[in-house]
C-alpha positions in Angstrom: 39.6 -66.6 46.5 42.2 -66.2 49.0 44.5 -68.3 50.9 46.2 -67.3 54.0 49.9 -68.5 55.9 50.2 -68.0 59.5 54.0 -68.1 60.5 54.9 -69.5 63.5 57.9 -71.6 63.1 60.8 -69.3 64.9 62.6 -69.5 67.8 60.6 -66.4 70.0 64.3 -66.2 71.5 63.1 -62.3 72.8 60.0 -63.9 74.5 61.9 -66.9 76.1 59.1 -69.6 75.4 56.9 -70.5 72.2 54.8 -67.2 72.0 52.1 -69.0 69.6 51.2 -70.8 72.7 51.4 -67.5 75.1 47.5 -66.2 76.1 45.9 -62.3 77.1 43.7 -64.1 79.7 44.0 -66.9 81.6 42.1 -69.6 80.2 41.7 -67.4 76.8 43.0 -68.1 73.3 46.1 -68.6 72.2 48.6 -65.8 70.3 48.2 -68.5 67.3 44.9 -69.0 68.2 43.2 -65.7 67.8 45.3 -64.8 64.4 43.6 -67.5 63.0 40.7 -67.1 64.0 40.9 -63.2 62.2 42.3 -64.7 59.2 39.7 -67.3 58.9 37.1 -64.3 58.3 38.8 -64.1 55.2 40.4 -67.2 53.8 39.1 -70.7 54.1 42.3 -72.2 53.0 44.2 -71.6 56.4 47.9 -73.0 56.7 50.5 -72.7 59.5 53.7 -72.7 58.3 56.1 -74.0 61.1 58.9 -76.8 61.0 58.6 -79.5 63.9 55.9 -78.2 65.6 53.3 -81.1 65.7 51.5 -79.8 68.8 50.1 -77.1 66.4 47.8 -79.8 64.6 45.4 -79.1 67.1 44.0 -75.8 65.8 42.9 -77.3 62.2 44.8 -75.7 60.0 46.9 -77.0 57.8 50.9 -77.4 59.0 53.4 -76.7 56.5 57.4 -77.1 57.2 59.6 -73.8 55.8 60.6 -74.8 52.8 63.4 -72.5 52.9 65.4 -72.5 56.1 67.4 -69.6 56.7 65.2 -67.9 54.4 64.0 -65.6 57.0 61.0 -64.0 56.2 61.3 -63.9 53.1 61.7 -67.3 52.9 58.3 -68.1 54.8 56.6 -66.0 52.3 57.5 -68.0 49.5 56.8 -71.0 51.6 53.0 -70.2 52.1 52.8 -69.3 48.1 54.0 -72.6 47.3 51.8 -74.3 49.5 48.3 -72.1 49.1 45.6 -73.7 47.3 44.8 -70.0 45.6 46.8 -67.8 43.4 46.9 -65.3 46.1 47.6 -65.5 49.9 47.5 -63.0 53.2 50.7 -63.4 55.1 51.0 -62.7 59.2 52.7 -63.9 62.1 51.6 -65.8 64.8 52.1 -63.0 67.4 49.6 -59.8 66.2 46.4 -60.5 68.9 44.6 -57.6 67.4 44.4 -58.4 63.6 41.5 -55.9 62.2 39.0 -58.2 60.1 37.4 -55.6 58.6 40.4 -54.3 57.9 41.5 -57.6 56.2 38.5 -57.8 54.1 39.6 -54.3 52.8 42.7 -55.6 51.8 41.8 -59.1 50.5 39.2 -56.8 48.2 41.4 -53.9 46.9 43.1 -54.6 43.8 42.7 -58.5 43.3 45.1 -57.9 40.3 47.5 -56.8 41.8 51.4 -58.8 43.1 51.8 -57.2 46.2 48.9 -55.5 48.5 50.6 -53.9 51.7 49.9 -51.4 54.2 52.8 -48.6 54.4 52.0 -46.4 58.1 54.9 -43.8 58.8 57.8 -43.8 60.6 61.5 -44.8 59.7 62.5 -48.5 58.9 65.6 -50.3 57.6 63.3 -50.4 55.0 65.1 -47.0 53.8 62.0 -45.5 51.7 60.8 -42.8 54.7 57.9 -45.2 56.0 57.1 -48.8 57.0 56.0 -51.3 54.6 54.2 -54.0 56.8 56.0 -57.1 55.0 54.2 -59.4 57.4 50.7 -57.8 56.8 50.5 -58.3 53.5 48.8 -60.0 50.6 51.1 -61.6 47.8 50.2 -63.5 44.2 51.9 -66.0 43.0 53.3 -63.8 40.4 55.9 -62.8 43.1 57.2 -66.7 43.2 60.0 -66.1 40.8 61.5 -63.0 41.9 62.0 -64.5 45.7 63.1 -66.9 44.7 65.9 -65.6 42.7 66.5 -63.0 45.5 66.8 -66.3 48.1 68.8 -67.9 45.4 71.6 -65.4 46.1 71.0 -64.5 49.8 69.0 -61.4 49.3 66.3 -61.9 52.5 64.9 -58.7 52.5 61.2 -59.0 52.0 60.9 -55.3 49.8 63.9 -56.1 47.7 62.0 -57.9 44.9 59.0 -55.3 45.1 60.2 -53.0 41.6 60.0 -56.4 40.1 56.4 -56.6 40.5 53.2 -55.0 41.3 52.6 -52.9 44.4 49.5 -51.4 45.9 50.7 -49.7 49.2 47.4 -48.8 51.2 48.2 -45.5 52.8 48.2 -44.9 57.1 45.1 -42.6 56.7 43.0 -45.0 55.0 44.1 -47.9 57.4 43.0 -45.9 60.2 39.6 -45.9 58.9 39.2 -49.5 59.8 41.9 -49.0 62.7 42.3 -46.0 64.1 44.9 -46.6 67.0 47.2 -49.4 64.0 46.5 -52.1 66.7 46.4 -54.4 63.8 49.9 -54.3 63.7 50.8 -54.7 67.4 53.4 -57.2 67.9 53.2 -59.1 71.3 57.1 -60.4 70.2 58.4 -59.6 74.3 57.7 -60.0 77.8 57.1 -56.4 77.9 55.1 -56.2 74.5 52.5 -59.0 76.0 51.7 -57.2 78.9 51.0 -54.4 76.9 48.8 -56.6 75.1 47.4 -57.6 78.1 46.8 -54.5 79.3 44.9 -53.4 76.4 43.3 -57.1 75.6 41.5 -55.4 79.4 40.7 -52.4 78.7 38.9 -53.6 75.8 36.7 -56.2 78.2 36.3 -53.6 80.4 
């Protein structure tokens, strides 16, 4: 059993306009739209957490407020453990178009005991540890409740920061490109330009 948390409450100031609402075609699904739409091939218990955003009701999942405000990230995860009906819960934003089912299925399957399940691709980060932990990709238990929230308690918001307190399975880049090989699971439309690359490739892939 698995819960999952869509966020979708910021302020998409680098896109200029709600990007939850933003579309690859005309007529087409939402950004918010088709991310739950992948999730839901997972989860049954489907929230959206967003503050104020009543026009979100329409797409049937459940609307939950941050409980944290100025929690960042961090913040929203520990608002969709609070509020998921299951003991463990998939966490994305509203803004990746290509989500990988399968490749969610692999995750929501691979080590059910475990705190933390997150991809790690390569590359450099802020993250400081040689590679990319996908924060916002992720599957988190309830066990990691108490540790954010002493980390939020005094201002630490970075997401990896409680992570030797619990936990971890990082799924390596090679095995994630078995279900994905280009990563386009983790392609953030976030900017103008970012969403016509989407759109660019969101026609390519019709074509």
């Amino acid at each position: 059993m698995i819960s999952a948390a869509v966020i979708a409450g910021g302020k998409s100031s680098r896109m200029g306009t709600d990007k939850a609402l933003l579309t690859l075609e005309p007529g087409g699904p939402t950004l918010l739209e088709r991310v739950l739409a992948a999730v839901r091939t997972v989860a049954d218990d489907v929230l959206i957490i967003a503050s104020d955003r009543p026009e979100y009701a329409r797409f049937g999942a459940r609307l939950e407020p941050d409980h944290y405000p100025g929690g960042a990230a961090l913040g929203a995860i520990a608002t969709a453990l609070e509020a998921a009906h299951t003991p463990r819960c998939l966490v994305v934003p509203c803004d990746l178009p290509f989500l990988n089912p399968d490749l969610l299925a692999f995750l929501a399957d691979l080590d059910p005991g475990a705190d933390v399940v997150i991809p790690a691709v390569e590359g450099e980060s802020r993250q400081g540890r040689g590679g990319i932990l996908q924060t916002l990709h992720a599957i988190y238990r309830d066990t990691c409740l108490e540790p954010i929230r002493a980390h939020l308690r005094s201002e630490q918001r970075q997401v990896i920061g409680f992570f030797p307190e619990v936990r971890v399975r990082k799924v390596p880049e090679a095995t994630i490109r078995e279900f994905d090989p280009d990563l386009l699971t983790f392609f953030n439309a976030n900017t103008p330009l970012a969403l016509d690359q989407a759109r660019a490739i969101a026609r390519e892939r019709r074509a």
